[in-house]
DOFIMI-873174 format. One line per field, with one value per residue (C-alpha): y, x negated, z negated; residue number from 1; residue in one letter. Coordinates in nm, 2 decimals. Each point is the difference from the previous one (the first is absolute). Layout:
<recs>
py	(Y ...) $
px	(X ...) $
pz	(Z ...) $
num	(NUM ...) $
residu	(A ...) $
</recs>
This chain:
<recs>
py	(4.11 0.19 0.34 0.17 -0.10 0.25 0.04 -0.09 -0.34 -0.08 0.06 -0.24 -0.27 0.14 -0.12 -0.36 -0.05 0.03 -0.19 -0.31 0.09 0.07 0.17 0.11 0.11 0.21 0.15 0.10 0.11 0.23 0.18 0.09 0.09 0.26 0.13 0.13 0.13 -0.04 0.19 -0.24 -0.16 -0.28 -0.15 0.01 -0.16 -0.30 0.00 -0.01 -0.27 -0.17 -0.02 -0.10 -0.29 -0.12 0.06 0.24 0.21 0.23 0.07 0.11 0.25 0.14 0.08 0.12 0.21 0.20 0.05 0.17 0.25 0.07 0.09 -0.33 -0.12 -0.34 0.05 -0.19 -0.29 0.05 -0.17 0.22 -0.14 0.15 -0.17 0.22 0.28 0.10 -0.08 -0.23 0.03 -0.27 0.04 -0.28 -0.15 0.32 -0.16 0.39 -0.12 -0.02 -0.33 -0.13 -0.27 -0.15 0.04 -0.18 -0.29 -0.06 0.02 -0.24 -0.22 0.06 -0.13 -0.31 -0.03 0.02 -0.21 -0.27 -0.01 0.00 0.38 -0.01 0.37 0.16 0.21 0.11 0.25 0.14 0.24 0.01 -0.17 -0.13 -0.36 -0.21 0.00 0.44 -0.05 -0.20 0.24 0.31 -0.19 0.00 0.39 0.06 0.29 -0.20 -0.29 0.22 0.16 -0.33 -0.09 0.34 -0.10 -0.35 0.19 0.25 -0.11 -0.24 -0.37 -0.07 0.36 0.10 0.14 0.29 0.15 0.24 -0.04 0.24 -0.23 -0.29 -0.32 -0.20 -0.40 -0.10 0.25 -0.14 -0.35 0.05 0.19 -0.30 -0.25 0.27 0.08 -0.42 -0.07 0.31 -0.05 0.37 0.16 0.25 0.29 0.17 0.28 0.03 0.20 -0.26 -0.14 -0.13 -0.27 -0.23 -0.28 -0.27 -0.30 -0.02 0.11 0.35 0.14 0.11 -0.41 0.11 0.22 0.40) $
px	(-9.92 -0.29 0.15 0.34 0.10 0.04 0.30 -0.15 -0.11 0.35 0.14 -0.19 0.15 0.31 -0.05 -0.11 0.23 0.29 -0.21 -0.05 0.35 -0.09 0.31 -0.09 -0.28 0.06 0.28 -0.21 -0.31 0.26 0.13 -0.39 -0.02 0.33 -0.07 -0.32 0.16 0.41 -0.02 -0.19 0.28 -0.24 0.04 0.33 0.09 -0.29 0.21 0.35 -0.19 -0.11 0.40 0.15 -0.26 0.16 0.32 0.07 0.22 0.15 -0.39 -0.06 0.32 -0.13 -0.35 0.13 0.24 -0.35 -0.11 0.30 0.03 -0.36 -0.04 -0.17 0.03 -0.11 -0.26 0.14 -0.20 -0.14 -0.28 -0.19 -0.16 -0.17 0.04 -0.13 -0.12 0.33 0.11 0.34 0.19 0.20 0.25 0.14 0.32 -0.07 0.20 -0.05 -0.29 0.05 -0.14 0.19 0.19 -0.33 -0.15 0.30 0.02 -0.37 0.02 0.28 -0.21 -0.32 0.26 0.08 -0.33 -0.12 0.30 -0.13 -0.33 0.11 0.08 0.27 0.11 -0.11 0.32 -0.12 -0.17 0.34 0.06 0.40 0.31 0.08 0.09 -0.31 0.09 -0.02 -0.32 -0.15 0.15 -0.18 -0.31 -0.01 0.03 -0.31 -0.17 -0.34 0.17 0.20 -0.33 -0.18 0.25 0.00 -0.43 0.10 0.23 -0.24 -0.35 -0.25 0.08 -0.33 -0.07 -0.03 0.34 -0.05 0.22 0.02 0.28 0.01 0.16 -0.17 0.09 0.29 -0.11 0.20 -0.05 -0.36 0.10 0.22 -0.38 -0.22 0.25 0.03 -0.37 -0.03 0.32 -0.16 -0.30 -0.11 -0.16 0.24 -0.21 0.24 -0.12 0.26 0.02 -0.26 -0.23 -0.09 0.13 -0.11 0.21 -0.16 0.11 0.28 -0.25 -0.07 -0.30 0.18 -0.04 0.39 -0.09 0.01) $
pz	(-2.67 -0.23 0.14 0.12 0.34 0.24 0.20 0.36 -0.24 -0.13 0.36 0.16 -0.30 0.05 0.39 -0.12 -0.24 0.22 0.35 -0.34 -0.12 -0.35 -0.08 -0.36 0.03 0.30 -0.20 -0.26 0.20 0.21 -0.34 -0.07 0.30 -0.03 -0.32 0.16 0.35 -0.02 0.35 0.17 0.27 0.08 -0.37 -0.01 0.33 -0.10 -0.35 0.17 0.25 -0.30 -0.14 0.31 0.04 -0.35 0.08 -0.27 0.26 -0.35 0.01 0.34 0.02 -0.35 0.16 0.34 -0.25 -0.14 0.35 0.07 -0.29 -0.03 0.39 0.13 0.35 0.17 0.24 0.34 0.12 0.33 0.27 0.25 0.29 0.27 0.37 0.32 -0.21 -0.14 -0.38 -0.04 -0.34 -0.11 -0.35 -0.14 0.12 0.30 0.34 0.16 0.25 0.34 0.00 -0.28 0.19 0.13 -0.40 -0.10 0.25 -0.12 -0.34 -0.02 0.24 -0.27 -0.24 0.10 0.16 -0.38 -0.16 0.23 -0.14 -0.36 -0.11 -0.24 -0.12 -0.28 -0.08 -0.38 0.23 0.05 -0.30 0.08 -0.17 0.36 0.13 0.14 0.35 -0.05 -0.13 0.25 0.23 -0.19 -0.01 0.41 0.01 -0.21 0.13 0.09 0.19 0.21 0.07 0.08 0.26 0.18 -0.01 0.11 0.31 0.06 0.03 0.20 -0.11 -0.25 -0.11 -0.33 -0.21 -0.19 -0.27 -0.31 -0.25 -0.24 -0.29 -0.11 0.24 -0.19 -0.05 0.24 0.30 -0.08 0.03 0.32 0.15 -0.09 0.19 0.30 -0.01 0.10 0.20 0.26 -0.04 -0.03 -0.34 -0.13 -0.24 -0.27 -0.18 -0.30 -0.33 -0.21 0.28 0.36 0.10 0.26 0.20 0.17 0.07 -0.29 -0.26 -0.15 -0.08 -0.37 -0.13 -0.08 -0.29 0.10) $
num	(1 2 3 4 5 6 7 8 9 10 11 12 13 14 15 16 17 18 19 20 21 22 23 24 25 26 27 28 29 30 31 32 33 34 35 36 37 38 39 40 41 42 43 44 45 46 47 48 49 50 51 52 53 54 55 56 57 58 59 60 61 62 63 64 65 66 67 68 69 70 71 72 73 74 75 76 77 78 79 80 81 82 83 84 85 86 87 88 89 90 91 92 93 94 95 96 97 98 99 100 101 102 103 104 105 106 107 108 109 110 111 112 113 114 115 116 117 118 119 120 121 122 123 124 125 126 127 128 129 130 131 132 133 134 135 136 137 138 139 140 141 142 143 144 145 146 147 148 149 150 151 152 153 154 155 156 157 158 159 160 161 162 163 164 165 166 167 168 169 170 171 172 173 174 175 176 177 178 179 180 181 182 183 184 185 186 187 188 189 190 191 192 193 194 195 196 197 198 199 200 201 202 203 204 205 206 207 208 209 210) $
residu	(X X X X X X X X X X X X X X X X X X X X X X X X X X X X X X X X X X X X X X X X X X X X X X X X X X X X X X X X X X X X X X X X X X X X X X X X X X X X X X X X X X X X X X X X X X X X X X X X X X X X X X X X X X X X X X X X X X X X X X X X X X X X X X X X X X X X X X X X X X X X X X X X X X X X X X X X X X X X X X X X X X X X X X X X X X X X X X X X X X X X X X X X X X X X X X X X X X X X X X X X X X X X X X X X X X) $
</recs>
């Protein structure tokens, strides 16, 4: 570039070098970015994001480790979505709703539904040193699918689904939407951190890049 990038610049390279897993470069995009903010959470968790994507676990415990002394907290992922007037929060991996069993049933319905038509995991979405079958797991309580099928239970077959996120939607959450989006023939809108995005039909209005 003919001039210093600024930060909201190298953030949005951080967020495509890890979405094109461009491991070094995202590493070294994320230390410009902390030797201009080291309190920003947000670059540490894409960094840490960044190791655990590699692997490079030593990595991950070392930048967690900074969080901790200087102060930093993760922000918890969450979905909002409002049905009959009245705002429903959904946390990630959260089984507190009174509708949970019915969410449940029909997300492990949505699953094989989806498996069926060709889904296969993506568990490098998972950021954990866990076994596979845990990650798939973990992937299911993402906070945007338990808020989908609460939308699913809850409103008029062929109405619109609405929901905010207030992280940016993880590549496979966003893959699981397209092949839900077309298996229920409904368009699902989700309003995350970076964008809209629009289901219909198993496609998103994104082109996959956001």
């Amino acid at each position: 570039m003919p001039f210093e990038p600024s930060s909201s610049v190298l953030e949005a390279l951080l967020s495509g070098c890890r979405t094109h897993k461009n491991i070094n470069m995202g590493i070294e995009i994320a230390d410009k970015l902390l030797s201009l903010d080291y309190l920003n959470s947000g670059i540490y968790i894409m960094l840490s994001n960044i190791y655990a994507e590699a692997r490079r676990w030593d990595s991950v415990n070392y930048v967690r480790g900074l969080m901790r002394i200087r102060g930093l907290k993760k922000t918890p992922a969450y979905s909002l979505i409002e049905v009959g007037n009245q705002v429903y929060t959904f946390f990630a991996g959260d089984d507190s709703h009174p509708k949970w069993d019915d969410i449940n049933q029909l997300l492990e319905n949505m699953r094989l539904e989806v498996e069926a038509c060709g889904y296969v995991p993506d568990t490098s979405c998972i950021l954990r040193n866990v076994n596979e079958p845990m990650k798939v797991k973990l992937l299911w309580g993402h906070s945007e699918r338990l808020a989908i099928a609460f939308g699913l239970l809850s409103t008029p077959y062929g109405s619109s689904i609405k929901i905010t996120k207030n992280l940016r939607v993880c590549v496979d959450c966003h893959t699981v939407t397209k092949y839900i989006s077309k298996i229920v023939k409904r368009e699902i809108i989700v309003r995350d951190a970076n964008r809209f995005h629009h289901f219909v039909n198993g496609e998103c209005s994104c082109n996959d890049y956001w």
